[in-house]
C-alpha positions as CSV (number, residue, x, y, z in Angstrom):
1,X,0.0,0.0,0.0
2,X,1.1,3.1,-0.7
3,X,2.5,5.4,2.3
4,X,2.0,9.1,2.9
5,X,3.4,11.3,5.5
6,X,0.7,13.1,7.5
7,X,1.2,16.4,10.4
8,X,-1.6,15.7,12.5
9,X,-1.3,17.9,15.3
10,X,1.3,20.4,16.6
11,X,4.6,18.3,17.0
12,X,2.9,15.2,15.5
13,X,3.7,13.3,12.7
14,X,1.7,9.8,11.2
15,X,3.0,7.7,8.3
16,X,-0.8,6.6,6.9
17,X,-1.8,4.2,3.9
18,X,-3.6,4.7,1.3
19,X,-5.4,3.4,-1.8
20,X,-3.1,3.2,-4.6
21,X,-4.9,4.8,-7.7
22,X,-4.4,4.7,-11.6
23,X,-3.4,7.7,-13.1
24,X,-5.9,9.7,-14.4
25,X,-5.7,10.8,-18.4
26,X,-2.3,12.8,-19.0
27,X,-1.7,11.6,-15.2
28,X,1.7,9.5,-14.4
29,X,1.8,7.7,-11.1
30,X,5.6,8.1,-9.7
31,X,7.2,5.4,-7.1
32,X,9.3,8.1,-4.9
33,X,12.9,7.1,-4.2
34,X,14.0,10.0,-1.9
35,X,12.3,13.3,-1.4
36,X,13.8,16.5,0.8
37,X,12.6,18.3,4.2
38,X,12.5,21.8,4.0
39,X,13.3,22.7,8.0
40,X,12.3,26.5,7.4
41,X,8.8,25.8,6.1
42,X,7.8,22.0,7.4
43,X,9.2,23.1,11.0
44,X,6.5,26.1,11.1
45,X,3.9,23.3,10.4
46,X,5.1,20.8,12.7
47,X,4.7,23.2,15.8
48,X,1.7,24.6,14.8
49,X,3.0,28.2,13.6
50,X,1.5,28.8,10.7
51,X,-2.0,30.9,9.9
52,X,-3.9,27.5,9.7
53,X,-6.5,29.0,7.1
54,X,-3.9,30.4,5.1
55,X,-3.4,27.7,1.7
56,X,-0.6,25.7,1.8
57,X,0.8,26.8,-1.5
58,X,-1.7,27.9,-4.2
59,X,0.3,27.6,-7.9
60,X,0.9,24.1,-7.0
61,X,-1.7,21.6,-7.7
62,X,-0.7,19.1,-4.8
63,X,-1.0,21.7,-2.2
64,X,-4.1,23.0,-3.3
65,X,-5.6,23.1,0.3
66,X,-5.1,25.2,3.5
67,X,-2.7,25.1,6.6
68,X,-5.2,22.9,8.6
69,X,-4.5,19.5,10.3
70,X,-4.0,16.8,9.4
71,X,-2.5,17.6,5.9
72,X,0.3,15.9,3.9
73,X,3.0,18.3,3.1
74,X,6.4,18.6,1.2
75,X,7.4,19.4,-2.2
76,X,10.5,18.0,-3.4
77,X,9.9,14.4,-3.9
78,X,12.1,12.0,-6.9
79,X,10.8,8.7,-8.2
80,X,10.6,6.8,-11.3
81,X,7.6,6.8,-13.3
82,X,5.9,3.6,-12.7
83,X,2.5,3.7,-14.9
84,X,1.2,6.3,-17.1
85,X,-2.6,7.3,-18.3
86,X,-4.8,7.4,-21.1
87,X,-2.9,9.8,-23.5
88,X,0.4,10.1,-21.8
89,X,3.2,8.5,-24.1
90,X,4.7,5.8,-22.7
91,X,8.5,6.8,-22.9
92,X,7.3,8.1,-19.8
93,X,7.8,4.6,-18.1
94,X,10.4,4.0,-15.8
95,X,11.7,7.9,-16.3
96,X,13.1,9.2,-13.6
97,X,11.7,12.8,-12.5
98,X,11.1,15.2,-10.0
99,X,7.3,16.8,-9.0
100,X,6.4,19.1,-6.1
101,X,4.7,17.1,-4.3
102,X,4.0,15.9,-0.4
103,X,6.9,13.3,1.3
104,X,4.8,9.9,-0.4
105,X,5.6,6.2,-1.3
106,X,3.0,7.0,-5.0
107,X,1.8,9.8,-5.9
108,X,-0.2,10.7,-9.5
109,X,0.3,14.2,-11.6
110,X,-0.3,15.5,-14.5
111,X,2.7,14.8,-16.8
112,X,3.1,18.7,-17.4
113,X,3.8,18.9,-13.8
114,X,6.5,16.8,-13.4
115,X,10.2,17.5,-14.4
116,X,12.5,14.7,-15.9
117,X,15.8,14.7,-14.4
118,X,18.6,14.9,-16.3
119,X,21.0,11.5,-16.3
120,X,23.8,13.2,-14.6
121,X,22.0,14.7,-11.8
122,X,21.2,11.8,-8.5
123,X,18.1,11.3,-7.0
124,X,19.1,12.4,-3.3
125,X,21.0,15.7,-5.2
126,X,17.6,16.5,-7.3
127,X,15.0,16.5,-4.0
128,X,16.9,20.0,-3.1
129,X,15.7,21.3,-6.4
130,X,13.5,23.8,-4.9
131,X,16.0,25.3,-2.4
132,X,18.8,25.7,-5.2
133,X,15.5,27.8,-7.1
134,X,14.8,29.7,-4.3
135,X,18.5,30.6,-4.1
136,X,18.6,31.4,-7.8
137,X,15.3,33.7,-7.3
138,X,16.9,35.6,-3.9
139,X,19.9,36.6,-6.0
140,X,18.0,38.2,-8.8
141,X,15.7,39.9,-6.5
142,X,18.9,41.3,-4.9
143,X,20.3,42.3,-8.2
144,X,24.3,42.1,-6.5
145,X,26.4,44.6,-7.8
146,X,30.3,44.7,-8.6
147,X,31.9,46.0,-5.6
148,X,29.1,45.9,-3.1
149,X,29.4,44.8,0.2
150,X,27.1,41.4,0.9
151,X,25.6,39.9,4.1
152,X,23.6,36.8,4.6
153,X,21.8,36.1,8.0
154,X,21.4,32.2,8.0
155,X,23.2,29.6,6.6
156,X,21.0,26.1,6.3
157,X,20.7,24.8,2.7
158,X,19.1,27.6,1.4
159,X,21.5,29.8,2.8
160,X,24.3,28.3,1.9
161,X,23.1,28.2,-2.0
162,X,22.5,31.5,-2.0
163,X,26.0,32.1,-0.3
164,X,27.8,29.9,-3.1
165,X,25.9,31.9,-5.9
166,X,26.9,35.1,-4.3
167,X,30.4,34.7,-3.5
168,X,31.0,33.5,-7.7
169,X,30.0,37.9,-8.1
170,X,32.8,40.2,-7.9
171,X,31.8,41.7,-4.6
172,X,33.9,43.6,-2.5
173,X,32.8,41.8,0.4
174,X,30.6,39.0,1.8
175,X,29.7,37.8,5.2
176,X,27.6,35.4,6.5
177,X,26.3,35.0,9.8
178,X,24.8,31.4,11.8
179,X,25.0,30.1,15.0
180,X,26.2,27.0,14.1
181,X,30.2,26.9,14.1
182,X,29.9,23.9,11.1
183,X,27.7,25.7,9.2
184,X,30.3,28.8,8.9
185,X,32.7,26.4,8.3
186,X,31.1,25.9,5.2
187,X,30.0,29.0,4.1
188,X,33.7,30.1,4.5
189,X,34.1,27.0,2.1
190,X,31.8,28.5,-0.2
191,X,33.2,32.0,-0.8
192,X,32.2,33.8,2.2
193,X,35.2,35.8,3.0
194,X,34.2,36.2,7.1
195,X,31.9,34.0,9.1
196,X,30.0,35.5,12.5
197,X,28.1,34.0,15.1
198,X,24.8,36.3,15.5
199,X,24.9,36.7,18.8
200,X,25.0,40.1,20.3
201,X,24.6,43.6,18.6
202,X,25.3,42.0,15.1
203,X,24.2,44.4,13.1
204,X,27.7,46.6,14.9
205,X,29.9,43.9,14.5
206,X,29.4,43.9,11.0
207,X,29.3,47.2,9.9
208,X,32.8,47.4,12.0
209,X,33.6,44.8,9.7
210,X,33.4,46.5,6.8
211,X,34.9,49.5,8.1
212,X,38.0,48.0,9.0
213,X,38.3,44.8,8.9
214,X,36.6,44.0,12.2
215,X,38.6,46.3,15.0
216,X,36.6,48.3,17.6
217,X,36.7,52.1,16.8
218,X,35.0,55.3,18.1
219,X,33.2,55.8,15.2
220,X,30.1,56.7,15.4
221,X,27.4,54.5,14.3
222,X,26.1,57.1,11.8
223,X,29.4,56.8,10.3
224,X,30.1,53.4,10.0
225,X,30.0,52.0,6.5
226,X,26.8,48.8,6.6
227,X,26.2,46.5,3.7
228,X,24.3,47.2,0.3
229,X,22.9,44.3,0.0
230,X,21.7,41.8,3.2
231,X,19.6,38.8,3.2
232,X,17.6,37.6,6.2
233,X,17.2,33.8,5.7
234,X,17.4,32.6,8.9
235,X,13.5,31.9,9.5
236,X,14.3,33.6,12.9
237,X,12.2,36.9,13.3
238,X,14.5,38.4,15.7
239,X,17.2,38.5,13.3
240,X,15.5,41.1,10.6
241,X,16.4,43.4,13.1
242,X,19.8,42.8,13.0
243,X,19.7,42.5,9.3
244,X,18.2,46.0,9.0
245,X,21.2,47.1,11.7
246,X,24.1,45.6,9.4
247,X,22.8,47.7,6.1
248,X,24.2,50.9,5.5
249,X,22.3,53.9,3.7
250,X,20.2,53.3,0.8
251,X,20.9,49.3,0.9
252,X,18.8,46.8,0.6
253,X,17.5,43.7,2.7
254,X,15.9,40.8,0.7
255,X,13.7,38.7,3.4
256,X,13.7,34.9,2.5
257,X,12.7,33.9,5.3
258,X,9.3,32.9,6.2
259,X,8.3,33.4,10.2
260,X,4.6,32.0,10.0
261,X,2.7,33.2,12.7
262,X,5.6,34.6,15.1
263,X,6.0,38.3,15.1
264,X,9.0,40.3,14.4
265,X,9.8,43.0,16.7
266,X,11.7,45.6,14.6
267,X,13.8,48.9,15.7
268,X,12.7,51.3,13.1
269,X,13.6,54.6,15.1
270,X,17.5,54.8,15.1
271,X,19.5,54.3,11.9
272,X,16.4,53.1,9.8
273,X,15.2,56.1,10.0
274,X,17.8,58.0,8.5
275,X,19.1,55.2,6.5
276,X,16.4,54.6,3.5
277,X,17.3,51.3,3.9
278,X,14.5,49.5,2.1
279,X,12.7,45.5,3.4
280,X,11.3,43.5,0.3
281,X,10.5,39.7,0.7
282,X,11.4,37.1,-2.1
283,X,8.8,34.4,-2.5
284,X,9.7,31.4,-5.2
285,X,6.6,31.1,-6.4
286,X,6.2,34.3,-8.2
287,X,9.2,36.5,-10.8
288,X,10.0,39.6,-9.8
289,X,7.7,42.1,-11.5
290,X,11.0,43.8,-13.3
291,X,11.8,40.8,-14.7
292,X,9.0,38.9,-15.9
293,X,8.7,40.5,-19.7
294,X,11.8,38.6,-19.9
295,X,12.2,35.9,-17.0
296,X,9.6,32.9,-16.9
297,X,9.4,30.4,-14.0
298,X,10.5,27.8,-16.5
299,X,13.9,30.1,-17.7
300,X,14.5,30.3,-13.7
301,X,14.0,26.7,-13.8
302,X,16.7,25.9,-16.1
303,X,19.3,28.1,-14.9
304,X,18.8,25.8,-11.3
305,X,19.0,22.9,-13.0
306,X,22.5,24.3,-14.1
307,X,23.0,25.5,-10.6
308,X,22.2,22.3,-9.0
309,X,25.0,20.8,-10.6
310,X,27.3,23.1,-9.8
311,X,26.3,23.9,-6.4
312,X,26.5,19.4,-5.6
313,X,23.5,20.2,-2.6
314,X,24.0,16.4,-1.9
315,X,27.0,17.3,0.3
316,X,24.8,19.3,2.8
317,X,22.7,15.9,3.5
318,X,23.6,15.2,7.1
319,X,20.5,12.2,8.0
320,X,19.0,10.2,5.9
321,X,16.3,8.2,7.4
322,X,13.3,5.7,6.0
323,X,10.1,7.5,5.7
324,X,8.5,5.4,8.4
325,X,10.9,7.0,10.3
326,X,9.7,10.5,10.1
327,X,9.2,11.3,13.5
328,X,12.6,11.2,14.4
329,X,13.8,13.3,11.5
330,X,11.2,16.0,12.5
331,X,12.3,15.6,16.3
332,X,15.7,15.8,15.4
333,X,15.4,19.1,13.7
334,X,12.7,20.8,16.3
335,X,15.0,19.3,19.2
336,X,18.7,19.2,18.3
337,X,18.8,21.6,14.8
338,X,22.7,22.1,15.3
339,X,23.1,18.1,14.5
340,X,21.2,18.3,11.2
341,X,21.3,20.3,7.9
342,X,20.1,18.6,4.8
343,X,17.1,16.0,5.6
344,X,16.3,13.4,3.2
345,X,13.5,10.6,3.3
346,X,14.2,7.1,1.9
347,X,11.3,5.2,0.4
């Protein structure tokens, strides 16, 4: 019988059968071989933090409903295409491909929804397709510029991606910040030139950073040079504030992060003030407005598949555990998120 992963309550998580169906016509019906936890997102929805009537994702078709328990949820999931439906041509059988779709055994979609996976490019390395888009998408809606000065609050898979895309630009300077000492090990690794722990007035430290080079001065605050570009990615509210603190005047901070239903408590009458420091959020699902007479979802789409193999995301995968196993993957990251970074399920 087939097997689909089910949040059922805050902090609760059910591996349920269910009927196996034939594909519809122009369905497929893909056999899943590994499929990817997204901690940011599927953390807010195992503990409850997320606006429950709010729908779970509305441009994609296996998501179609709301935030309300129980639900099936997840949407990077790689199989092989085990039967196909009335008008679907059968060179479909036994491809492998990737669909956006809940952590499942089986699961049916219309063909155009599914992506075939290129033969150089491994099941486990594909499930993190959606992260290495999202990177692609935060770093045109940043539009980096030669000789700016970058920052990136949060360095888990999608911000180490978006890390690694940045530091192949001819900046000046980039910084990334995490609590985690392994994970700015890696993003030093990646072309970060300095690697903080957030703690503290953050925002300071790194604008003393790009002063120069990190020593304490009597400078004022006012004077200190801050980043032009900043990403919050951290899916920690409290650190937008920091983020705003570490941009200087007239730069930018590009929000990634999603907080659910936890508010962000923001200090907008010091430097912000003054600063003209502009907050956008980057979302995946949609192109930025300035680009869409010329960028489609599917031209994003190709340049990740280019990015995912040169980016290898496989190297990030840390646990790899059975999907009848679930509860302890989703335990692991709620309880002990400094053990764990990229989360795969095996079927």
């Amino acid at each position: 019988m087939p097997r689909s992963l089910y949040f059922t309550e805050p902090r609760a998580v059910e591996v349920r059968e269910r009927e196996r169906r034939d594909p519809d016509e122009g369905e497929v019906r893909v056999r899943t071989e590994r499929s990817a936890v997204s901690p940011g997102t599927e953390l807010l929805v195992y503990r409850g933090e997320v606006p429950t009537g709010m729908a779970a994702d509305a441009t994609i078709d296996a998501l179609a409903g709301t935030f309300e328990y129980p639900l099936r949820y997840g949407y990077a999931a790689v199989g092989r295409v085990e039967a196909v439906g009335p008008g679907v041509d059968s060179s479909w059988l036994d491809r492998r491909v990737f669909g956006f779709n809940p952590h499942e055994s089986h699961f049916c979609a219309p063909v155009e929804d599914v992506l075939a996976v290129p033969d150089d490019c491994s099941a486990t390395g594909t499930a993190f397709l959606p992260n290495v888009e999202t990177a692609v998408n935060l770093v045109q809606d940043g539009a980096p510029r030669l000789g700016e000065r970058a920052v990136v609050f949060g360095q888990g898979v999608v911000g180490l991606l978006t890390t690694a895309l940045l530091g192949e630009f001819p900046l000046a300077e980039l910084v990334a910040l995490d609590c985690y000492p392994e994970r700015r090990e890696r993003s030093l690794a990646l072309g970060a030139d300095a690697a903080f722990d957030p703690e503290g007035d953050a925002g300071k430290r790194v604008r003393h950073r790009f002063e120069n080079g990190g020593s304490e001065t009597e400078t004022p605050d006012d004077e200190i040079a801050g980043a032009d570009l900043t990403y919050e990615l951290s899916g920690c509210p409290d650190a937008l504030d920091s983020a705003i603190a570490a941009t200087g005047y007239d730069g930018r901070v590009v929000v990634g992060s999603w907080y659910g239903t936890k508010p962000a408590q923001l200090d907008l009458g010091g430097r912000f003030h003054r600063s003209r420091v502009s907050v956008e959020s980057s979302q995946v699902s949609t192109i930025d407005p300035e680009l869409r007479g010329r960028w489609s979802k599917e031209r994003r789409m190709d340049v990740a598949w280019d990015r995912l193999r040169e980016s290898d995301p496989e190297r990030f995968v840390t646990h790899e555990f059975g999907i009848s196993e679930a509860r302890k993957a989703y335990e692991l990251l709620d309880e002990r998120p400094g053990e764990a970074l990229g989360v795969v399920f095996e079927y």
